[in-house]
C-alpha positions as CSV (number, residue, x, y, z in Angstrom):
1,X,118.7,117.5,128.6
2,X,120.7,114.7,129.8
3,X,118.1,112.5,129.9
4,X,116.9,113.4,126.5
5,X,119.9,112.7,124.7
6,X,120.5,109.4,126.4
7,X,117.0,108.6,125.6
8,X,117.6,109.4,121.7
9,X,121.0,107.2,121.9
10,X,119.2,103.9,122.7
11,X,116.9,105.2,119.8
12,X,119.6,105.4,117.7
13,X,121.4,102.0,119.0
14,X,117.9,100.2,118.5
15,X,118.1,101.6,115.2
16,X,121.5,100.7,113.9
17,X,120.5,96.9,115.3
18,X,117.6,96.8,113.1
19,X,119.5,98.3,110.2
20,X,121.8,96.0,110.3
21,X,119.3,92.9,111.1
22,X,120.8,91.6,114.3
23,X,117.4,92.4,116.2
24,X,113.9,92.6,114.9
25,X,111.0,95.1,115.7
26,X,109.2,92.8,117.6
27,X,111.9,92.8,120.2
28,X,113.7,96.4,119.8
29,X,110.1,98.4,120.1
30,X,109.5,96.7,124.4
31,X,113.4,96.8,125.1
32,X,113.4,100.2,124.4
33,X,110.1,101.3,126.3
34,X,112.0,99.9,129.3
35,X,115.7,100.9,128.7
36,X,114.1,104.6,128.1
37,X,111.9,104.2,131.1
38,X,115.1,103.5,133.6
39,X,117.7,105.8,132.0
40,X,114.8,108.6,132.7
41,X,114.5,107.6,136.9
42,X,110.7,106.5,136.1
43,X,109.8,104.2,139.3
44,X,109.8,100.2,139.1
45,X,106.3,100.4,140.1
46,X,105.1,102.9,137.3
47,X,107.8,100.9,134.4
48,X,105.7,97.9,135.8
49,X,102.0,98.7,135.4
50,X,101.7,102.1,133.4
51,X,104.7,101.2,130.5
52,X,104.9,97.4,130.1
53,X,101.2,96.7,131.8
54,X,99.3,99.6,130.4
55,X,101.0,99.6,127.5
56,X,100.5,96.4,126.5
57,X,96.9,97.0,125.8
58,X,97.0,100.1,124.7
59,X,96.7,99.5,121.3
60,X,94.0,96.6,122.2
61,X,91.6,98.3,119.4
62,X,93.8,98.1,117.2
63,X,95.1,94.4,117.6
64,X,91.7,92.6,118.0
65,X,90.5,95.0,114.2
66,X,93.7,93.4,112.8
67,X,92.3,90.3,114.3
68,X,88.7,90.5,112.3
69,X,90.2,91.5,109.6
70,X,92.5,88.5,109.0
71,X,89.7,86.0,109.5
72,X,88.2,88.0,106.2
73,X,91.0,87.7,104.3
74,X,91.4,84.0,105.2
75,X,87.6,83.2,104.3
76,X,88.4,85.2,100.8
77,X,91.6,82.9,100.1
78,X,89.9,79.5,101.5
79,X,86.1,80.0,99.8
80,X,88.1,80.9,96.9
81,X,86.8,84.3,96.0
82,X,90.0,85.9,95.5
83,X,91.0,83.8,93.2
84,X,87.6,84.0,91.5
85,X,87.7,87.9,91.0
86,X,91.2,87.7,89.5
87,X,90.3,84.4,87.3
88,X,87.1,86.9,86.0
89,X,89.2,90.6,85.6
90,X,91.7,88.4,83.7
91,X,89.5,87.5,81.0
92,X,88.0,91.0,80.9
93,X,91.3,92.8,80.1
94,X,91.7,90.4,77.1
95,X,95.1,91.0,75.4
96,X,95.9,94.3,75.9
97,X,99.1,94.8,78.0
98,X,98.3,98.5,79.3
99,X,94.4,97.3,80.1
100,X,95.7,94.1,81.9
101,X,98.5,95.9,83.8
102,X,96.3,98.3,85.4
103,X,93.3,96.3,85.7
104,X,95.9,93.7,87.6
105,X,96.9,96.8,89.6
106,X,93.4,97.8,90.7
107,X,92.5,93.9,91.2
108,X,95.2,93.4,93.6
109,X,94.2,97.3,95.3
110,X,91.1,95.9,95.8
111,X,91.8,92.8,97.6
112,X,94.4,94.2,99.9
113,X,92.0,96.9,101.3
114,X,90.7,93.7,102.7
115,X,94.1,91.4,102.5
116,X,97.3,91.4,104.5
117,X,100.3,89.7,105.4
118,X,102.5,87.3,103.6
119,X,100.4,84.0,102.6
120,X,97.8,86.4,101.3
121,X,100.9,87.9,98.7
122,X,101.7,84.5,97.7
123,X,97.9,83.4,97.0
124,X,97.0,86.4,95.4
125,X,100.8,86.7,93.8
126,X,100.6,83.6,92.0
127,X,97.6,84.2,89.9
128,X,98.5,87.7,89.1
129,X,102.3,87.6,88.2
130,X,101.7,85.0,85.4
131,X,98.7,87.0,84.2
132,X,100.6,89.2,83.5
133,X,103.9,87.7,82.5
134,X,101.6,86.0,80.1
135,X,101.2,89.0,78.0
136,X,105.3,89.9,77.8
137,X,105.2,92.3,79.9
138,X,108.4,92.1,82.2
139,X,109.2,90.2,85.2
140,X,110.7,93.0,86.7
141,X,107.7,95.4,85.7
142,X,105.5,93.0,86.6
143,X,106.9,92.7,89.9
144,X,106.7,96.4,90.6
145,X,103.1,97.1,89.4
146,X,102.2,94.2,92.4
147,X,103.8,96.0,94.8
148,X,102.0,98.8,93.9
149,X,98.9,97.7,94.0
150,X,99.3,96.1,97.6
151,X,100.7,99.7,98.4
152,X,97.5,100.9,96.9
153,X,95.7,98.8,98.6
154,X,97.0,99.1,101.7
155,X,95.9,102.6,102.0
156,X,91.6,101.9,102.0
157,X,92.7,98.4,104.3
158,X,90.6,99.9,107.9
159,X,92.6,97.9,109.7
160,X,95.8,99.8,109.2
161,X,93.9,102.8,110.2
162,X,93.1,101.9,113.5
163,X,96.5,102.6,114.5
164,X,96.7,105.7,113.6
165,X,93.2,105.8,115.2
166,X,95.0,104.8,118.3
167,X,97.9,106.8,118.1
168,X,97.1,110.2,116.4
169,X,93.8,110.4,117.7
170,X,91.7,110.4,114.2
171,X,88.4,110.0,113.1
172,X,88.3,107.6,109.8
173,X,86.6,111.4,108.4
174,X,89.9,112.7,108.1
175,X,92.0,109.9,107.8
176,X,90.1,109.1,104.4
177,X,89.8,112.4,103.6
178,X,93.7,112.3,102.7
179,X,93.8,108.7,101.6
180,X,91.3,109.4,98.8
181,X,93.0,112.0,97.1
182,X,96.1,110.6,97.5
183,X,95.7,107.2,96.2
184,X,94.0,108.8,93.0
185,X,97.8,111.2,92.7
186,X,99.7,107.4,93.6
187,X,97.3,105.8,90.6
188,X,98.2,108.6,88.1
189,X,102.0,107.7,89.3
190,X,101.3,104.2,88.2
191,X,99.6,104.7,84.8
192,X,103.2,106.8,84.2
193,X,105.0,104.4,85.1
194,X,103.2,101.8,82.7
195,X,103.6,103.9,79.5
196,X,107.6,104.5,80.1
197,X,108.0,100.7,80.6
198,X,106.0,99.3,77.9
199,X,107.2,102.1,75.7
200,X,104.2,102.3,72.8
201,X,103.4,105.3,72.0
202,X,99.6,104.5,71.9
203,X,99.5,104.2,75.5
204,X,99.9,107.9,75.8
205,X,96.0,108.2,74.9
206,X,95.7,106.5,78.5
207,X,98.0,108.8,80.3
208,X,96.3,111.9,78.9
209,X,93.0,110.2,79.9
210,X,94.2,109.5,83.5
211,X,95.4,113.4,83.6
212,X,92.3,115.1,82.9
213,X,90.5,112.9,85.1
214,X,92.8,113.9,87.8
215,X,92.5,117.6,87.3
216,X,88.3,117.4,87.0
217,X,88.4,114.9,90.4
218,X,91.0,115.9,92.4
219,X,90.3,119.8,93.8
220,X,87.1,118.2,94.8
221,X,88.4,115.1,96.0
222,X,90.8,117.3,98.0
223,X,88.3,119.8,99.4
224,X,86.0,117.2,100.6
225,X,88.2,115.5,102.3
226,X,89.6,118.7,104.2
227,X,85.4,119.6,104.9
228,X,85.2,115.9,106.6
229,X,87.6,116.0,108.7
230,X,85.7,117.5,111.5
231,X,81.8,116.0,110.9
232,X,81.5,113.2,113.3
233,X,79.8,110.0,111.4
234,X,76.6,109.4,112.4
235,X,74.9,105.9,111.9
236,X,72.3,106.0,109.5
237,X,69.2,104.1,110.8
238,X,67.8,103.5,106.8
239,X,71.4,102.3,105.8
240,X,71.1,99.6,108.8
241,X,68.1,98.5,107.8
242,X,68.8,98.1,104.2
243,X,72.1,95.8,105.7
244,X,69.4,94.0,107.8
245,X,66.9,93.3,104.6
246,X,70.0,92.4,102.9
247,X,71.4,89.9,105.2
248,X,68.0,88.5,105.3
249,X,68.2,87.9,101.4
250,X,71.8,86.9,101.4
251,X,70.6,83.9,104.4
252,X,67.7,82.7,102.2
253,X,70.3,82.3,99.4
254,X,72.2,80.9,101.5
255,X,69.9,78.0,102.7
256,X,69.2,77.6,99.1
257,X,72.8,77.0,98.3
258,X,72.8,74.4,101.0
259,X,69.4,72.7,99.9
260,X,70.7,72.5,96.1
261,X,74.5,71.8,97.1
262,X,76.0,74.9,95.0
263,X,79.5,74.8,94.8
264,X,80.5,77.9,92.7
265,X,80.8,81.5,93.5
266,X,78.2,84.0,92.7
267,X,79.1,87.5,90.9
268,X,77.8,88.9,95.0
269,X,80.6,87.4,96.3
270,X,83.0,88.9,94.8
271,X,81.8,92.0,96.6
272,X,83.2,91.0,99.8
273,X,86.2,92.5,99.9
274,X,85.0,96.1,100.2
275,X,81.8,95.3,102.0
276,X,83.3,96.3,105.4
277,X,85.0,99.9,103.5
278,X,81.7,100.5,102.9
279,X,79.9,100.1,106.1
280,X,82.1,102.0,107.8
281,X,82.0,105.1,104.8
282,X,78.6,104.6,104.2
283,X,77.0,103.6,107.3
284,X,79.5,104.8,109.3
285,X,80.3,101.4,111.2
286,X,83.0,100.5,113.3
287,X,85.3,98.5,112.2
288,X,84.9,95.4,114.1
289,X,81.4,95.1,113.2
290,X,82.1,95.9,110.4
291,X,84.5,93.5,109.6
292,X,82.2,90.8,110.7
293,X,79.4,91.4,108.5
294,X,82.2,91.4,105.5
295,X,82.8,87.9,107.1
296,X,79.4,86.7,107.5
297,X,78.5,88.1,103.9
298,X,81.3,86.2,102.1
299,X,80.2,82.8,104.4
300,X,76.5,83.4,103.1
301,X,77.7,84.4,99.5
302,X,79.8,81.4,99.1
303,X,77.8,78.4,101.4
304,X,79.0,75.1,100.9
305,X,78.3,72.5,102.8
306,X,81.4,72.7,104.8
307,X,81.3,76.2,105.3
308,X,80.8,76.2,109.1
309,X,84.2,74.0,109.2
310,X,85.7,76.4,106.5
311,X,84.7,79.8,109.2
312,X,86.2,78.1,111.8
313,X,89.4,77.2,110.0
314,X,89.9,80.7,109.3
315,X,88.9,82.4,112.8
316,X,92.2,80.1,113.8
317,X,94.1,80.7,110.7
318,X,93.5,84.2,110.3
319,X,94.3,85.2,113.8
320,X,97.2,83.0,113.4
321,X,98.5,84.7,110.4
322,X,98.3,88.3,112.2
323,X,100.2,87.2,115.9
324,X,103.6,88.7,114.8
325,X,101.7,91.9,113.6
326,X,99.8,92.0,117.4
327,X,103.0,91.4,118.9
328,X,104.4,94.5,117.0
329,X,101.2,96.2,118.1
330,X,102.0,95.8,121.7
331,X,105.3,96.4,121.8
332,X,104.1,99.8,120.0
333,X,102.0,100.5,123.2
334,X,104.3,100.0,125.4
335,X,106.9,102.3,123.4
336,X,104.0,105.3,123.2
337,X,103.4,105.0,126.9
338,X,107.0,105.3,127.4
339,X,107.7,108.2,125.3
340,X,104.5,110.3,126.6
341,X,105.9,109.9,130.1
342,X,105.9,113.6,131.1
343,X,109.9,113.1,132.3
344,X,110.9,111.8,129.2
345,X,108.6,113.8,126.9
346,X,110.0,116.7,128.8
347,X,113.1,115.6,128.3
348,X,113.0,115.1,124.3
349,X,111.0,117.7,123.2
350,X,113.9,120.7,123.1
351,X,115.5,118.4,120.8
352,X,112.3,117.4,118.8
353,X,111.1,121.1,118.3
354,X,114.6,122.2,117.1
355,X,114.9,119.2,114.3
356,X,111.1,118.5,113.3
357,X,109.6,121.1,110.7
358,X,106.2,122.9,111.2
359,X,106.0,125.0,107.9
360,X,105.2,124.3,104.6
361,X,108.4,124.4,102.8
362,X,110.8,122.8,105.4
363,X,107.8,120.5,105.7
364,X,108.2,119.3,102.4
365,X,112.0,119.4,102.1
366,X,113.4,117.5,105.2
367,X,110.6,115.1,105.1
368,X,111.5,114.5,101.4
369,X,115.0,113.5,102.2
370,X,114.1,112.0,105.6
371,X,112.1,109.2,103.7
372,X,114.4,106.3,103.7
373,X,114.0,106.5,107.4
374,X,110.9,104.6,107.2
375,X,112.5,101.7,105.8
376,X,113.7,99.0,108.3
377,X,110.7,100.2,110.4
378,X,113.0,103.0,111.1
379,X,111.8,106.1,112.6
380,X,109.7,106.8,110.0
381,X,107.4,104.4,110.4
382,X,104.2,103.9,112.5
383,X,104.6,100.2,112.0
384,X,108.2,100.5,114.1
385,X,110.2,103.0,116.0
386,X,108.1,106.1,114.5
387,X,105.3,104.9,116.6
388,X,107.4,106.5,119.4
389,X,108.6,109.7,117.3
390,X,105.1,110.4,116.3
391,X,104.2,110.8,120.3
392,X,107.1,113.0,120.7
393,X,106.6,115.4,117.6
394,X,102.7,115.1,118.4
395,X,103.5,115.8,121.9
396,X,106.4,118.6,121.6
397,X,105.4,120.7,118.5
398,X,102.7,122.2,116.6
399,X,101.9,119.6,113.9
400,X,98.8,118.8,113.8
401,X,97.5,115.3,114.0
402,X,96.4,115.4,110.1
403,X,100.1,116.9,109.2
404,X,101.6,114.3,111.2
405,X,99.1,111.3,109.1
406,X,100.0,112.8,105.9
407,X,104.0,112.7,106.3
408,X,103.6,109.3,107.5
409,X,101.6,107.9,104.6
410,X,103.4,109.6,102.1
411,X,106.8,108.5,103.3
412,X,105.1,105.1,103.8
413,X,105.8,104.8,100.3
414,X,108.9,104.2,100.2
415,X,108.7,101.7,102.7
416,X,105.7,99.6,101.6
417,X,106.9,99.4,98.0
418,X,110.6,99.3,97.9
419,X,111.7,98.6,101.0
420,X,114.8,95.0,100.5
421,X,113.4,93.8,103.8
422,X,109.9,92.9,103.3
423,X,108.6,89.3,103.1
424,X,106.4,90.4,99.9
425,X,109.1,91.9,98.3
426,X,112.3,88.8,98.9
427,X,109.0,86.5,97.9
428,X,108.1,88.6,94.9
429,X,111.9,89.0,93.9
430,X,111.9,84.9,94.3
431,X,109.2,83.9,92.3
432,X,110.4,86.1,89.8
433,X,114.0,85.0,89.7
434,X,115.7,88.5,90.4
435,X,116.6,90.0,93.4
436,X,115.0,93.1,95.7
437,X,117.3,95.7,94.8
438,X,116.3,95.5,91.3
439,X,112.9,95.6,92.4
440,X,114.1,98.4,94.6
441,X,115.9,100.5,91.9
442,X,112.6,100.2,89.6
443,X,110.1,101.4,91.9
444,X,112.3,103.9,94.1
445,X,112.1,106.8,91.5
446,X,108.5,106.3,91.3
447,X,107.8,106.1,95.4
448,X,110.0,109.0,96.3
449,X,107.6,111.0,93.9
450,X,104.8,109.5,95.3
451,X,106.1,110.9,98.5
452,X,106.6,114.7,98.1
453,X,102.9,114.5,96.1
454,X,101.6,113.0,99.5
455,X,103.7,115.7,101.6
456,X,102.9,118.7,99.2
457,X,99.2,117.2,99.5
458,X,99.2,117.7,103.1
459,X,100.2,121.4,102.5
460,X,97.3,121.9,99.8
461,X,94.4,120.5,102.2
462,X,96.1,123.2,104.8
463,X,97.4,120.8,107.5
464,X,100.5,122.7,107.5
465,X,100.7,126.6,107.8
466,X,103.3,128.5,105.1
467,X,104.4,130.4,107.9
């Protein structure tokens, strides 16, 4: 017991320090795989090769997907095809503020299940925000409806699931299973939030639209998701060879391109962005291979002249972009091996199984309140020290891996949209002249409901028993 409560005060310690900003994740996640390893008697040679060597590449799947994925989303922001898609759903909204405000919000959804990390906020950012500022909608709304769409997009971004992949042990069945259904309850969230801020009446026509389409979509959405999550993809042989008689296509258009020195970008292009999504959901790819044919599509969609030099500059960009996040990603593994340790997950798991719920109710309740935690990449959060909780509640009770996954994503609302701390939201807040708690007091409301529809989600597709 000793052992366990030591163990919990460097947690807590680690915690205040990030809180308070005087050490960052990147350092806090290894220093306290180690400090954990020594205060439990674990022996040099095992803190040496199983925590800090094994670790390391634990979560090498994960890392080298992030990796892939970031030379996409650099080929999308140099061959300009972001900006293209933007440019073009801009002029289709026309001068409606509602139409424009959620087209903007399913624009940027769109591109961030392909985009990540700061620079691809600010490219993206900077076409959006004055779209829509240009209509009078509000900076601060505005602002908010940006976040939500990266949120939004965050959740169908395949990269991001490989950690949980990694860590819960989940097929991309059952991890989309959830995320379908709940982005469709997170998009309802965000067409309410519209119509209260830009208070006309008339707009109520869309909110009633939005509702009925949720209650015709969303039992089935629900139940297939819950019937996937144990059918193992299979790779469809006619699906590969419709990708191979397509890539042929895509090359001859792309020696064409060359031969007639086309500079502009073709309506195919702007596809790219959720051509890996659907080779993995479709043709059930992984998702490194999958994220290379998304890579080689957009080169072929968009050849220039210069596109070989253009692919190279983002292999090093990209994976340049994304070291801090793999850094993170082994300090993660490290942390995990740590925690799963049978002394110290012996240790911690009275305490875990007395504080963690595994019903329904409590479920949804302490969860509820507990979401702040995941701000700060508290404890809460996969992308911080919840990578280590979620071993030890996956370890020490009986929450499934599914339960586990939805209480993370739905309290990963909080954190991805509102929390002060992120470099989207200060560079969001800075462009738009305010400050991130305005930007936190606008969307919190709105996340935190987001967050008990995700937990009471979780209880509908039965990941959680009532009793």
């Amino acid at each position: 017991m000793l052992i366990g409560i030591a163990c919990l005060a460097v947690f807590v310690v680690m915690a205040m320090l990030m809180y308070s900003r005087r050490i960052s994740a990147l350092l806090a996640l290894p220093v306290m795989a180690i400090v954990m390893s020594i205060l439990a008697g674990i022996p040099e040679k095992e803190i040496l090769s199983d925590v800090i060597n094994q670790g390391a590449v634990k979560m090498h799947v994960a890392y080298t997907t992030t990796m892939f994925g970031a030379v996409l989303a650099d080929l999308l922001n140099k061959q300009g095809i972001a900006k293209a898609l933007i440019r073009w759903v801009a002029e289709f909204s026309g001068d409606n503020q509602f139409v424009l405000g959620i087209v903007m919000t399913l624009v940027t959804a769109l591109l961030f299940s392909t985009l990540g990390g700061l620079g691809a906020v600010i490219m993206v950012g900077t076409i959006v925000l004055p779209a829509l500022l240009s209509l009078s909608i509000s900076s601060i709304t505005a602002g908010a409806l940006f976040l939500f769409g990266i949120s939004l997009g965050g959740m169908f971004n395949i990269a991001g699931w490989q950690l949980y992949i990694d860590v819960l042990h989940l097929s991309p069945p059952s991890i989309i299973g959830f995320i379908v259904p709940f982005a469709a309850i997170v998009a309802l969230i965000v067409v309410t939030f519209l119509v209260i801020e830009l208070k006309n009446w008339n707009n109520l026509k869309y909110l009633l639209l939005a509702v009925l389409l949720e209650i015709a979509f969303l039992p089935g959405l629900s139940s297939h998701g819950a019937s996937q999550q144990t059918a193992p993809p299979v790779m469809d042989p006619t699906a590969n060879m419709v990708v191979g008689v397509i890539g042929v296509a895509l090359l001859i258009l792309a020696v064409v391109r060359h031969v007639r020195k086309t500079e502009g970008i073709s309506g195919l292009a702007l596809l790219t962005p959720i051509t890996p999504l659907i080779l993995v959901l479709v043709c059930h790819w992984d998702f490194i291979p999958a994220f290379l044919a998304g890579i080689v599509y957009g080169a072929l969609t968009t050849w220039r002249r210069d596109s070989v030099t253009v692919i190279t500059r983002s292999i090093i960009d990209g994976i340049s972009s994304v070291i801090p996040a793999v850094v993170l990603m082994i300090g993660i593994g490290m942390l995990i091996t740590a925690v799963r340790h049978p002394v110290i997950a012996g240790a911690i798991a009275p305490i875990i199984t007395q504080v963690v719920p595994t019903t329904a109710v409590p479920y949804i309740i302490i969860f509820t309140i507990a979401a702040p935690l995941a701000l700060y990449r508290g404890p809460l959060s996969l992308w911080g020290m919840g990578s280590g909780l979620v071993a030890l509640i996956q370890k020490s009770t009986t929450l499934t891996s599914s339960a586990i996954m939805g209480m993370l994503m739905s309290v990963g609302q909080i954190q991805g949209i509102c929390d002060p701390t992120n470099t989207h939201n200060i560079w969001i807040a800075t462009y738009l002249g305010t400050d991130t708690q305005t930007l936190l007091k606008k969307t919190a409301p709105y996340a935190w409901i987001a967050t008990v529809a995700g937990l009471s989600l979780a209880v509908a597709m039965k990941y959680v028993p009532f009793g």
